[in-house]
C-alpha positions as CSV (number, residue, x, y, z in Angstrom):
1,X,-49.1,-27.3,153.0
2,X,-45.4,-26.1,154.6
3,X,-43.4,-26.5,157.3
4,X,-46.1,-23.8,159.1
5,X,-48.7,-26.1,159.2
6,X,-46.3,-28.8,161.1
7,X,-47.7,-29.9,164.9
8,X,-43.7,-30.1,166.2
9,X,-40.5,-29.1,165.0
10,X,-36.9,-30.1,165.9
11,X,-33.8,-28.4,164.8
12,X,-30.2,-28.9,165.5
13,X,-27.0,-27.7,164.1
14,X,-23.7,-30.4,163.5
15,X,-20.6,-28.5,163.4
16,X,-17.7,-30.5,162.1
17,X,-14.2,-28.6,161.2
18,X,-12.9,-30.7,158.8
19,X,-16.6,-31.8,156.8
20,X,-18.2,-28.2,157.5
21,X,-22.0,-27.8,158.5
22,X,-25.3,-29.6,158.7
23,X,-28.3,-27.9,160.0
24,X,-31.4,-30.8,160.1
25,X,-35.4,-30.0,160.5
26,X,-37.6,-32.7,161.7
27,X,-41.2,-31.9,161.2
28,X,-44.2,-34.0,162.0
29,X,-47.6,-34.2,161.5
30,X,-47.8,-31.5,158.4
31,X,-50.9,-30.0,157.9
32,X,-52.5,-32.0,160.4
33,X,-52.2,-34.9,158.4
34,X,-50.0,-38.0,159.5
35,X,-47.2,-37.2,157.0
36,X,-43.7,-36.1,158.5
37,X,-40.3,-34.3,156.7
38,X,-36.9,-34.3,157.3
39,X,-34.9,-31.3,155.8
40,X,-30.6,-30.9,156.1
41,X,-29.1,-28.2,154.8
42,X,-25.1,-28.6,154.6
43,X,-22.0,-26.5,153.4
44,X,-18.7,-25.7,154.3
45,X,-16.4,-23.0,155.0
46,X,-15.2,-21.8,151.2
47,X,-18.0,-24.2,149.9
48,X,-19.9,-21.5,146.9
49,X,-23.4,-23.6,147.7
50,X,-25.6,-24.9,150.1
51,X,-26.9,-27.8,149.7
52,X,-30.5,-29.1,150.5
53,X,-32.3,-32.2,150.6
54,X,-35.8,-33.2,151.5
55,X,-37.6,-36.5,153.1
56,X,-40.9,-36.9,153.4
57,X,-42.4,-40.0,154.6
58,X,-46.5,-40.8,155.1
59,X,-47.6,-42.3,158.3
60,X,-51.3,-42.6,156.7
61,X,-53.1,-45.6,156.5
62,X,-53.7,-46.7,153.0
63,X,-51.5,-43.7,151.9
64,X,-52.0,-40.1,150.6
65,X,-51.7,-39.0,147.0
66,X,-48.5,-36.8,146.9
67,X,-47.8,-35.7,143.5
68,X,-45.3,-32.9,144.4
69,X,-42.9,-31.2,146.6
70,X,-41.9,-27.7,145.5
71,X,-38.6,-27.4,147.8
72,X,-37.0,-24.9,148.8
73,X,-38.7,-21.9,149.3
74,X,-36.4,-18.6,147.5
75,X,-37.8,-15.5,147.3
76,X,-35.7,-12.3,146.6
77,X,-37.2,-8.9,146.5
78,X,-37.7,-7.2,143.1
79,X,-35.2,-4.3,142.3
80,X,-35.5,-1.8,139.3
81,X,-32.7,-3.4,137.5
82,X,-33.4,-7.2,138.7
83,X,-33.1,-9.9,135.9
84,X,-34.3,-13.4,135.7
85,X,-32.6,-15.8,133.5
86,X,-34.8,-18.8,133.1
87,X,-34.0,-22.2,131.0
88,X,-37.4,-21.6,129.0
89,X,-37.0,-22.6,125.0
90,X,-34.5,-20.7,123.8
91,X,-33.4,-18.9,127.2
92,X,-35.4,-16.0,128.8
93,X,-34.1,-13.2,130.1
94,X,-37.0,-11.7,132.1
95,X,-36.8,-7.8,133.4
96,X,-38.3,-4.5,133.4
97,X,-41.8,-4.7,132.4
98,X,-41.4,-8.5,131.9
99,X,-41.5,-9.2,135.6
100,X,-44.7,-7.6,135.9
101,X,-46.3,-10.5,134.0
102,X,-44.9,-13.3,135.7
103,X,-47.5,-15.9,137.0
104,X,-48.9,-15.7,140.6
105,X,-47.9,-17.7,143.2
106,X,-50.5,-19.8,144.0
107,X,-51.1,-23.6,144.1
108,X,-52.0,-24.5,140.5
109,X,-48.9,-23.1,139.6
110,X,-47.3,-26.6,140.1
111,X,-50.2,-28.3,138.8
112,X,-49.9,-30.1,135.1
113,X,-53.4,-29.9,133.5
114,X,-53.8,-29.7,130.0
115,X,-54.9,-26.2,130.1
116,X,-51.7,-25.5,131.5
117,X,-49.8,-27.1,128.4
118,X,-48.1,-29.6,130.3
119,X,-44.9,-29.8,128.3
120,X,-43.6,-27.0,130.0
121,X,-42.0,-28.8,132.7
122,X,-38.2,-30.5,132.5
123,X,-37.5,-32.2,130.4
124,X,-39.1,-30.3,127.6
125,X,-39.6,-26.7,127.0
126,X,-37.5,-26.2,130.1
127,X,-34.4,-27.6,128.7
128,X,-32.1,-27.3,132.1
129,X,-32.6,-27.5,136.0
130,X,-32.1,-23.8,137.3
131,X,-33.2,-20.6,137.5
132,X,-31.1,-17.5,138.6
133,X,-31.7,-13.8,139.3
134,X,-29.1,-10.7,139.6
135,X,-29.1,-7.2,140.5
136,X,-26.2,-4.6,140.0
137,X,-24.1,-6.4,142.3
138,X,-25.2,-9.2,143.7
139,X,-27.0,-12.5,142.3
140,X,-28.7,-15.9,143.9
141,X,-28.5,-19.0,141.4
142,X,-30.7,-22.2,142.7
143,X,-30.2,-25.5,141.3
144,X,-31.1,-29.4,141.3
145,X,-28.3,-32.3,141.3
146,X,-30.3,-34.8,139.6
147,X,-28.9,-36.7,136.7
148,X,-31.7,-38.6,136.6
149,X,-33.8,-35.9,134.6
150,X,-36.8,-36.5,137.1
151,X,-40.0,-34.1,135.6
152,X,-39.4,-31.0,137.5
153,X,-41.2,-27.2,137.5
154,X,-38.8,-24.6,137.1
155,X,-40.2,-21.1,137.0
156,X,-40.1,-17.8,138.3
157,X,-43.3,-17.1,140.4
158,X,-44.8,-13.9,141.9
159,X,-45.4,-13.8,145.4
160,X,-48.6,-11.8,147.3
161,X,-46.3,-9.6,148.8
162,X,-44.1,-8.3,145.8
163,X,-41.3,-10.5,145.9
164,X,-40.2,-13.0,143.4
165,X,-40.1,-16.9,143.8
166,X,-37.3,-18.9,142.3
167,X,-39.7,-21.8,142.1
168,X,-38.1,-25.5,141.5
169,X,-41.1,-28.4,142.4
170,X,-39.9,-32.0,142.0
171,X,-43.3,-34.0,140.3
172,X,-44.0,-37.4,141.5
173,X,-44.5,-38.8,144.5
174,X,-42.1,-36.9,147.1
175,X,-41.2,-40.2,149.3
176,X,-38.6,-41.2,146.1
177,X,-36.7,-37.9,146.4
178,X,-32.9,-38.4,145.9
179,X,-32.8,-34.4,144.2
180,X,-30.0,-32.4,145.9
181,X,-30.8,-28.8,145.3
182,X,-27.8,-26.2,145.9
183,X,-28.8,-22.8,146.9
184,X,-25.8,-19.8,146.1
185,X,-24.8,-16.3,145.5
186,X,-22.1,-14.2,144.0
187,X,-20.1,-12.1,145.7
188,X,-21.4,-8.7,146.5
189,X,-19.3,-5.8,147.8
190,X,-21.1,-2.4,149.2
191,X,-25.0,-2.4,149.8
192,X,-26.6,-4.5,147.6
193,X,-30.6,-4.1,146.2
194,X,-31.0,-7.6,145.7
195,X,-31.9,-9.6,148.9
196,X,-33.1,-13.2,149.2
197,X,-34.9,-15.3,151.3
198,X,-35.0,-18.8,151.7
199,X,-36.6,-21.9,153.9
200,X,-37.0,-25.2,153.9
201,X,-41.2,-24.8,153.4
């Protein structure tokens, strides 16, 4: 489920010259289901990174079983000289005909089944908490502040409608969130082929 799916939404904007920004989503009754989230998104004039957080909380009797929150949503479009650098083994640098083999979208992608090899997560085969992409001139880098080392997902994803997904999905129960995750770009000058969009869903 996503923000989409939410019966009533609320947003306001706090503007404060000398602490910068803070733009706050209340959302209620996701998915029809008696579970609410609160998401802030804060930054700064001259701040590199925006910074967003997530609350959920679950207003259902006995209690739903939330095993993940996959937060926030950051898609760019895919460009003949995009590049994804991804914290896999080693390090991956995925482009070209690479990106035409990343996996799909789709719920099970932040499932951990054994099928799945579920070691792949962080911390294991994912050895850091980012994932970032760049064109010619321009790149988006997405990250979690979480010294913690809480099991996380942290892959590039293929979306239905040819973009690609900077995915980052926090596992465990998503009412325990205390993950920052900071959202940023380099500077681009001219027209630039690589364009992102992100949301809180």
């Amino acid at each position: 489920m996503d923000d989409r799916g939410a019966r009533a939404a609320e947003v306001r904007l706090d503007h404060d010259p000398a602490t910068g920004w803070l733009v706050t989503t209340e959302l209620r009754d996701l998915g029809g289901l008696a579970l609410d989230a609160t998401v802030t998104v804060r930054g700064g004039r001259g701040e590199r990174w925006a910074a967003w957080s997530v609350s959920v909380r679950d207003r259902t009797p006995g209690g739903l079983r939330l095993t993940h929150v996959a937060f926030p949503w950051i898609a760019l479009a895919r460009g003949p000289s995009t590049a994804i650098l991804q914290p896999f083994g080693a390090g991956r640098l995925i482009r070209g005909p690479l990106l035409d083999a990343l996996e799909a979208d789709t719920p099970a992608a932040f499932e951990l089944r054994p099928e799945t090899f579920d070691c792949l997560h962080y911390p294991g085969y994912t050895f850091a908490q980012f994932l970032a992409a760049m064109g010619p001139r321009a790149g988006v880098f997405v990250a979690a502040r979480d010294g913690t080392g809480r099991p996380k997902l942290v892959k590039p994803l293929a979306t239905d409608h040819g973009r690609i997904r900077l995915a980052l999905a926090q596992l465990g129960d998503p009412q325990t969130l205390d993950t920052e995750v900071v959202v940023g770009g380099s500077p681009a000058t001219g027209r630039t082929p690589l364009s992102c969009t992100a949301s809180g869903r």
